[in-house]
C-alpha positions in Angstrom: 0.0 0.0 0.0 1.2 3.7 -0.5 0.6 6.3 1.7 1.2 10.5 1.1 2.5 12.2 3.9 0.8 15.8 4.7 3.3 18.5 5.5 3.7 20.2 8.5 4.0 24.1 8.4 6.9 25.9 9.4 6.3 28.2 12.7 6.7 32.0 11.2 9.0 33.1 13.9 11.7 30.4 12.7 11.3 31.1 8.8 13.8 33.0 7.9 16.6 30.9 10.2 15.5 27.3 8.6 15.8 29.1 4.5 18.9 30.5 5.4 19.8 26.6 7.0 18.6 25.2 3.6 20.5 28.0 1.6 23.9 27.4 3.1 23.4 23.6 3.2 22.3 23.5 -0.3 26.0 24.7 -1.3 27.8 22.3 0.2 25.1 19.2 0.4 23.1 17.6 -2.8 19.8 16.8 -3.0 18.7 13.9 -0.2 15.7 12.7 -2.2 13.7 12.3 0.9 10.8 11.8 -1.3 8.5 9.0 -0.2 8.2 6.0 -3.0 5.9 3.7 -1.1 5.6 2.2 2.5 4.6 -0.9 3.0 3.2 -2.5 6.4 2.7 -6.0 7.7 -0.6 -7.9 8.6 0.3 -9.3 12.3 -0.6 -6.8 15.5 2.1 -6.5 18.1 2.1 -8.5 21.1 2.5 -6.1 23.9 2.8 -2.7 23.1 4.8 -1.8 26.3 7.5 -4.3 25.3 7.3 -3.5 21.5 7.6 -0.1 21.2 10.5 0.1 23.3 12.2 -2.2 21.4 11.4 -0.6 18.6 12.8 2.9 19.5 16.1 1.4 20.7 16.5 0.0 17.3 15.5 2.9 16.0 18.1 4.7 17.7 21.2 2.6 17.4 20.8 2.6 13.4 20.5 6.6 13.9 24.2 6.2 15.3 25.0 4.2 12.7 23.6 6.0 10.1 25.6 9.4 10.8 29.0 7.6 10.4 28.1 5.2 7.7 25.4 5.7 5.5 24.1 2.2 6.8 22.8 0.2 10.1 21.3 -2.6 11.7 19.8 -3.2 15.1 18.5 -6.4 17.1 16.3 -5.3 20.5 14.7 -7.5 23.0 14.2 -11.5 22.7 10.6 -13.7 22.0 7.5 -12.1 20.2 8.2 -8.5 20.9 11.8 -8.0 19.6 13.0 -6.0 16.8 15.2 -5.9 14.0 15.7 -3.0 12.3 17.7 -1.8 9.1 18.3 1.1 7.3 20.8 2.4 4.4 20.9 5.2 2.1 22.1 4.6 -1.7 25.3 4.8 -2.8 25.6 8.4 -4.4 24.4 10.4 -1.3 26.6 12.4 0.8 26.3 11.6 4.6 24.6 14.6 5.5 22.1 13.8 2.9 22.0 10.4 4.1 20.5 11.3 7.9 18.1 13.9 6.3 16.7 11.0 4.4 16.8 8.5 7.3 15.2 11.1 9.3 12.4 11.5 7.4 11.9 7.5 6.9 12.0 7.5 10.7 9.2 9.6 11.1 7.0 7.6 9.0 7.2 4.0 9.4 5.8 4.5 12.7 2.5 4.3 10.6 2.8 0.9 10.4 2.0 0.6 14.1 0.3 -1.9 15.6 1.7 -4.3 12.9 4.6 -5.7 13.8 6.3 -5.4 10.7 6.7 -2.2 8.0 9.3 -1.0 5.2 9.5 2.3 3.6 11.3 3.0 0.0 11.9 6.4 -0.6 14.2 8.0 -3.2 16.9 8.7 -1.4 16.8 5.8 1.4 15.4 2.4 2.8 14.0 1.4 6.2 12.4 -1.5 7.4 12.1 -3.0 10.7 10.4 -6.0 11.6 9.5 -9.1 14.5 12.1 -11.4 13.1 15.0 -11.6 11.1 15.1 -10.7 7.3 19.1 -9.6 6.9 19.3 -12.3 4.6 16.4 -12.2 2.4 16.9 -11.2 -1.2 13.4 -11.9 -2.8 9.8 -11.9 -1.6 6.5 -11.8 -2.7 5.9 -8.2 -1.9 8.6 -7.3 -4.8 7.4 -5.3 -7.6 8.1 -2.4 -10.3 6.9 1.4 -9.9 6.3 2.4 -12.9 5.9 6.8 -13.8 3.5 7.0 -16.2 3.7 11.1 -17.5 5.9 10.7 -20.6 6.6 8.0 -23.2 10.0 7.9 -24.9 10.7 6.3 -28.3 13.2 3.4 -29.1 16.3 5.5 -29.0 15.7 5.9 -25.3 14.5 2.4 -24.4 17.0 1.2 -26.3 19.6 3.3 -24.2 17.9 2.6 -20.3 18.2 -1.2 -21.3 21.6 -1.1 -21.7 21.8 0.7 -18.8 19.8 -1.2 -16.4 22.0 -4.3 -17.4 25.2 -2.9 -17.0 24.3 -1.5 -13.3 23.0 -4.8 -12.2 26.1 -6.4 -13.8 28.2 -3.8 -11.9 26.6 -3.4 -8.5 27.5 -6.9 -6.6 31.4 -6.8 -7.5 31.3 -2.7 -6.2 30.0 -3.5 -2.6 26.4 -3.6 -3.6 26.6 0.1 -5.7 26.2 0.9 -8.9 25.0 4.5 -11.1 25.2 4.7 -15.0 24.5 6.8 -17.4 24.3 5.8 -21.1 24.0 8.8 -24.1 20.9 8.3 -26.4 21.3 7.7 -29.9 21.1 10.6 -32.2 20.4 13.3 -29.5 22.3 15.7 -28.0 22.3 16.4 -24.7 19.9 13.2 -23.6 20.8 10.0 -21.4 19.4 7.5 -19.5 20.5 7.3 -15.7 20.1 4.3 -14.1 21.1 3.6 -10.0 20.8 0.0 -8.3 21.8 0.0 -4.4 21.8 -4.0 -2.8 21.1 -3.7 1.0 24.4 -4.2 2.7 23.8 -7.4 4.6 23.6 -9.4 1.4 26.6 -11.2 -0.1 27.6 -11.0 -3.7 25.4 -14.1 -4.9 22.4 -12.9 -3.2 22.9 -9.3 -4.5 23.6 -10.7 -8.2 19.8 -12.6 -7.6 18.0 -9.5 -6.5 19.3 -6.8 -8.8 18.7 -9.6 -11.8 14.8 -9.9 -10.1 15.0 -6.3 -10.6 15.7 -5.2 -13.7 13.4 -7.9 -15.1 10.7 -5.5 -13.2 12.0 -2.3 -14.2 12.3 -3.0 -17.7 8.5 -3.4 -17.7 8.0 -0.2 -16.8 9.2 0.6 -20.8 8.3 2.9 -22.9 7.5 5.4 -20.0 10.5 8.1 -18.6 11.1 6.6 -15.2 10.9 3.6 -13.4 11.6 1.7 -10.2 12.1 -1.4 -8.9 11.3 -1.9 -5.1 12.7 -5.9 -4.1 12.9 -7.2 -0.5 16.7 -6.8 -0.9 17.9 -3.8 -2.9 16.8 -1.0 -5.1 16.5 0.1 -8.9 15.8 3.2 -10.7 15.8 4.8 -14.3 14.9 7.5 -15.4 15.1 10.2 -18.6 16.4 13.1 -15.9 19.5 13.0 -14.2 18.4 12.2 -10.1 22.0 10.8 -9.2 24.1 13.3 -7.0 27.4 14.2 -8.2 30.6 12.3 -7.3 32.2 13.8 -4.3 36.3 14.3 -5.1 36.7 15.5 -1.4 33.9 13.9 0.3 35.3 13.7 4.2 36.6 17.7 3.9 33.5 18.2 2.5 31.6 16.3 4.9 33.9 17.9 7.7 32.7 21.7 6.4 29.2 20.6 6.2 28.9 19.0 9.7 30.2 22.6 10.9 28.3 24.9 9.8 24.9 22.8 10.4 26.6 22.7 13.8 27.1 26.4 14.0 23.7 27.6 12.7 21.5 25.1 14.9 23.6 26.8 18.1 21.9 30.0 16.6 18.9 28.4 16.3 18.6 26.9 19.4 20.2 30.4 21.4 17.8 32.2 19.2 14.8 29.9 20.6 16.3 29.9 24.1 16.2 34.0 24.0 12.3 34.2 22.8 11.0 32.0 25.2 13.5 34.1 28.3 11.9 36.9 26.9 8.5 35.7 26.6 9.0 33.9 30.1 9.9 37.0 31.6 6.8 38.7 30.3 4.4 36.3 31.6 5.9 37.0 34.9 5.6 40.8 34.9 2.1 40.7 33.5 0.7 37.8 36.8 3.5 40.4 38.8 0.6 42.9 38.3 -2.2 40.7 37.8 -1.1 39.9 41.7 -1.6 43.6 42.9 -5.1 43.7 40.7 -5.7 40.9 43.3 -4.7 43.1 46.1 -7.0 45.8 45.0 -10.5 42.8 44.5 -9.2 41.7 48.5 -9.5 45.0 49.5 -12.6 46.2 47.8 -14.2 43.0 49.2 -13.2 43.2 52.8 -15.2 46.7 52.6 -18.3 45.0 50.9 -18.0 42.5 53.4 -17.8 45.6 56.1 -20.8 46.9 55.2 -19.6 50.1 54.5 -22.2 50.8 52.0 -24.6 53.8 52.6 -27.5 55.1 51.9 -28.1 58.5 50.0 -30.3 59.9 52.7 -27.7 58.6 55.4 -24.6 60.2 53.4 -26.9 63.4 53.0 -27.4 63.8 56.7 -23.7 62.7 57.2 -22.5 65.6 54.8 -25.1 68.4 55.1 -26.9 68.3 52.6 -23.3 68.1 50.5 -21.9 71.1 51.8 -18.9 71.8 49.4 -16.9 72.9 52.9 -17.2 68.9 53.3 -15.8 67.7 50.2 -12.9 66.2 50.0 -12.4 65.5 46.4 -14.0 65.0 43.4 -13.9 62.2 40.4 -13.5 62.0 36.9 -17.7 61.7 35.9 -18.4 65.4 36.6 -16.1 66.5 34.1 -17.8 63.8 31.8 -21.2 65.1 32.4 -20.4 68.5 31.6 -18.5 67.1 28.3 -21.7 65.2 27.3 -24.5 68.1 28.6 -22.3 70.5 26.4 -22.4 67.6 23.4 -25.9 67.6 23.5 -26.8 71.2 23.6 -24.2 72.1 21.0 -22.1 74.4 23.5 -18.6 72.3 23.6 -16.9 75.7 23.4 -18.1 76.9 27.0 -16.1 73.9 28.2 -12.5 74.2 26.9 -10.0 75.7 29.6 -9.8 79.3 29.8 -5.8 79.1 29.7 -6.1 77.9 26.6 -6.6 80.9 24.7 -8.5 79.9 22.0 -9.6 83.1 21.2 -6.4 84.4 20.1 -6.1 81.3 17.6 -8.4 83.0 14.2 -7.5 79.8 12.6 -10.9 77.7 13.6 -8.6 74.8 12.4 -7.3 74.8 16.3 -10.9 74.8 17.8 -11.8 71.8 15.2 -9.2 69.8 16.4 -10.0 70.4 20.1 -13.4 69.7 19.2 -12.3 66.4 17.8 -10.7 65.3 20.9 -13.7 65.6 22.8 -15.9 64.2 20.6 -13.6 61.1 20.7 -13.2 61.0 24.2 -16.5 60.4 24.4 -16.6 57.6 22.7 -14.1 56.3 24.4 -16.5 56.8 27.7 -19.6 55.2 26.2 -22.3 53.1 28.4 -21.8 50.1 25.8 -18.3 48.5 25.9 -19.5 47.2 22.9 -19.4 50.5 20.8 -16.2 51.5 22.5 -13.6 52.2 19.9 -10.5 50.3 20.5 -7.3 52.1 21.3 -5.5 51.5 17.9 -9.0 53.2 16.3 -9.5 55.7 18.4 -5.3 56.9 17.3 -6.7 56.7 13.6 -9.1 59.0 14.6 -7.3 61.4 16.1 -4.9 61.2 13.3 -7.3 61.3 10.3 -9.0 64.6 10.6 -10.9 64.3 8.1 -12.7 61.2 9.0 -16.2 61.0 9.7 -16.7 59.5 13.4 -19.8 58.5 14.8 -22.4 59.8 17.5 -21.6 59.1 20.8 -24.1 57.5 23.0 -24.7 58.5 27.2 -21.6 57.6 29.2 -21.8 55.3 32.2 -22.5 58.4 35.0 -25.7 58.3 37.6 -28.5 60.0 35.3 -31.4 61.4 36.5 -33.5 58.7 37.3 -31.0 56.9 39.6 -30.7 60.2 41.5 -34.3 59.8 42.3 -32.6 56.7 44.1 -36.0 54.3 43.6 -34.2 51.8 46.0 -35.4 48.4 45.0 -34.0 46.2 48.1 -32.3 47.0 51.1 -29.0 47.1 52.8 -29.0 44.0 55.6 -26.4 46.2 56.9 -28.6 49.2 57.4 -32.3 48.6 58.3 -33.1 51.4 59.5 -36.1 52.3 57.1 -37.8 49.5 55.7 -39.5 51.9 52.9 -36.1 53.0 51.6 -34.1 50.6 49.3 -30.7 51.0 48.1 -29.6 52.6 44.1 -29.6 50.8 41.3 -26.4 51.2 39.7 -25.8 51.8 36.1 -21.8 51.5 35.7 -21.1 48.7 32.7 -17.8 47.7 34.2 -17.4 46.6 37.7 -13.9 44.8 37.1 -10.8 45.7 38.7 -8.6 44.4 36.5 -7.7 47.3 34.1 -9.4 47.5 30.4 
């Protein structure tokens, strides 16, 4: 069965990092080819899943190991029903660094094949498989078959040319440790070949490899008259094809390797310092913002120990208490007034009456001065409205300020005691006061009651 893998988006904050990664690596690496051909899982369930998984991961990771040195690994884990043997190896003309990219990404897939026991997973660059029982020695099975791209059909020139090909790389690969890549011109064109690579799994011997690449290329050559084929056998790997996949021949490959292991080296410290400083700084945030959320607290214990105090009076009470509001008894005054005379001035079209003396407006002949004034307090309003709903934010209430010429809305009444409440139609009564069962306490009529700030 074949299986397409979704791909996972990159976070935004790392973008630009992970292309300038792929940038630099693409100038000293070739192309991986971590593109999935087909994955292929087996029909028995797993035993015990606590034993098997386990096992399975171990194996995994030992062949990581081995892959980063090699190109190549295999892995025995555990004992009886629940053990694991794992192999992996990249083909022949890939760099090491390409080779773990590959492996990686066939070691986050054949997972899939969980709760079956047994899985393997071609892809272009790569093999995997792992399994309940041995298979380091199998060559052949029943589960071998071709691949076949079907886009584009060639004429006899080429056919004629990938033939050749695919004969002389199945000739060449069991005397060259299992390896073999050719390329073979086609007749009477200029610039055209056809590139064949065949890759037996390392645990094979000669013979066994000679059987398998054979099996092979009877398979592939099926796949004729169409640009590209593959052969996917239980113990190696064939491809042609009319474009040239194979990486090129490394003249310095270990100083090569050497540079490359470097500078991924040096970039993922970036990386990771780069990480390690957004999430200090985003740490530190976090604990500023519950630093203050902490004294909003403070301010909620303190404003309930008073409701709990009952120190909550009545108007008549606070009358008596005051005399009548003699101003010789105040003590201070709040913001609302000043919003009240803002919105009685609104409504009876007298906003000039309320701008500061020591302003000087009438020296200004510009009316330009007075509009923008004007402006300002027609916003603020808004900003004070009964509704949070119609509220303008704080980021739209700059625009306004900034676009004079902008139409803005009419406010509606801001949240302060109107007349009615001042009536104070009490509709229950303090428990903490009973002193005149006909009198009830206000109704109050501010929209937000929250400490926390807005």
């Amino acid at each position: 069965m074949k299986k397409t893998i979704p791909s996972i988006p990159t976070p935004s904050v790392l973008f630009v990092l992970t292309t300038t990664l792929l940038l630099l690596l693409d100038i000293l690496v070739a192309e991986p080819r971590a593109e999935m051909v087909q994955i292929t899982c087996g029909n028995q369930l797993e035993h015990n899943s606590t034993v098997f998984v386990p096992n399975f991961i171990a194996s995994m990771e030992n062949i990581s190991e081995q892959m980063r040195t090699t190109g190549f690994g295999v892995a025995v884990t555990g004992s009886g029903p629940d053990d694991n043997y794992g192999l992996g190896q990249c083909y022949g003309d890939l760099s090491l660094p390409d080779c773990v990219l590959c492996y990686a990404e066939a070691r986050s897939i054949l997972p899939q094949c969980f709760p079956f026991t047994s899985g393997r997973i071609y892809l272009d660059g790569c093999f995997m498989r792992a399994q309940n029982s041995s298979f380091f020695e199998e060559y052949t099975g029943p589960e071998d078959r071709a691949f076949c791209g079907n886009t584009t059909q060639k004429d006899s020139a080429f056919q004629k040319s990938a033939r050749q090909a695919v004969l002389q790389a199945a000739s060449d690969a069991p005397s060259n440790n299992g390896f073999a890549r050719v390329q073979v011109p086609v007749a009477g064109t200029a610039n055209e070949s056809a590139y064949v690579l065949s890759d037996c799994w390392r645990t094979l011997d000669e013979r066994s490899c000679r059987a398998c690449l054979q099996n092979a290329s009877n398979l592939i050559l099926g796949c004729l008259p169409w640009s590209e084929g593959r052969a996917l056998n239980t113990g190696c790997f064939m491809r042609y094809s009319d474009t040239n996949f194979l990486n090129p021949e490394l003249q310095n490959g270990s100083s090569r390797g050497i540079i490359t292991t470097i500078v991924v080296a040096v970039i993922s410290s970036v990386v990771v310092l780069v990480i390690g400083a957004v999430i200090g700084f985003y740490t530190w945030k976090r604990m500023k913002i519950q630093k203050k959320r902490r004294g909003s607290n403070d301010v909620e214990k303190l404003a309930k120990t008073l409701d709990d105090s009952c120190l909550n009076f009545k108007y008549s009470t606070l009358e008596k208490a005051t005399g009548s509001f003699d101003n010789a008894n105040k003590l201070g005054q709040g913001g609302f007034g000043t919003v009240y005379k803002a919105w009685k001035h609104f409504q009876l079209g007298t906003l000039e009456e309320f701008f500061d003396p020591n302003l000087m407006l009438h020296n200004y002949h510009n009316s330009s001065i007075k509009n923008d004034v004007l402006r300002v307090v027609h916003i603020g309003l808004l900003c004070t409205q009964e509704a949070q709903s119609l509220r303008p934010s704080m980021s739209k209430a700059l625009v306004m300020l900034v676009k004079k010429d902008g139409h803005l809305p009419a406010p509606t009444k801001p949240p302060f005691i109107d007349e009615k409440t001042m009536e104070l139609n009490d509709m229950h009564e303090n428990p903490c006061y009973p002193l005149n069962a006909a009198n009830s306490d206000s109704i109050a009529t501010v929209s937000q009651n929250s400490f926390y700030p807005r």
